[in-house]
N, C-alpha and C positions, 0 to 999 in steps of 0.2 A: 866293433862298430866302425871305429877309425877307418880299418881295412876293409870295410866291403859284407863283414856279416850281415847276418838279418838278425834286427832284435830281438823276434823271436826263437831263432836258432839259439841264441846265446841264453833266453830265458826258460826253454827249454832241456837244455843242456845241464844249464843248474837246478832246476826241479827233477831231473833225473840224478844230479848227484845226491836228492834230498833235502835239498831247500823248500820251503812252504813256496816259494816267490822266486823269481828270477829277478834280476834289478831293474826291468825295466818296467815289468809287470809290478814290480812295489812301488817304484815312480808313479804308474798311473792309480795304483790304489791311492797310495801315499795322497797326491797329488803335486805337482808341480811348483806351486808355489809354497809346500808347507815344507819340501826340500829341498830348497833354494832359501827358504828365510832358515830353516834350523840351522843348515850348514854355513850360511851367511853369518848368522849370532856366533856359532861356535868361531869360527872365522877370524870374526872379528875379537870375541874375548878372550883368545890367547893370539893377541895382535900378529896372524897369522902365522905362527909357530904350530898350527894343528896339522896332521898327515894327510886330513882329509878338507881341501880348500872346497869350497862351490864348485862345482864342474862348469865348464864355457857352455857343454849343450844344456845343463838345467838351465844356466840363468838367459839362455836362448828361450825355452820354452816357457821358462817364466814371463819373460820378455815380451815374447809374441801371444799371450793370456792363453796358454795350453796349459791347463789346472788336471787337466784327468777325471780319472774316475770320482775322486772326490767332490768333486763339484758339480759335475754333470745331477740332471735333472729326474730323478726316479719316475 
């Protein structure tokens, strides 16, 4: 994405290699703020010693209240 993908391209790509989900498309099922706080907790309770820190663009999207599918309005 850094470089210029399309996030679809890349969610695609992994649903062809057999993923249920690509990441970006689990992001928006997910929702944005439920994986920005999970990865936040995890984060913070091994006083960031985990592989996997908050990403800049989730806590962007958290940020700017981009929640996803999950929250959206049925």
């Amino acid at each position: 994405v850094d470089e210029g993908v399309d996030l679809a391209i890349i969610d695609r790509l992994m649903e062809n290699a057999g993923y249920p989900l690509g990441p970006f498309g689990l992001v928006d099922y997910l929702g944005a703020e439920t994986v920005y706080t999970v990865s936040h907790a995890i984060d913070a309770a091994t006083a960031g010693r985990t592989p996997y820190p908050p990403h800049p663009r989730i806590k962007r999207l958290f940020d700017a209240g981009e929640r996803g599918f999950s929250t959206k309005e049925k």
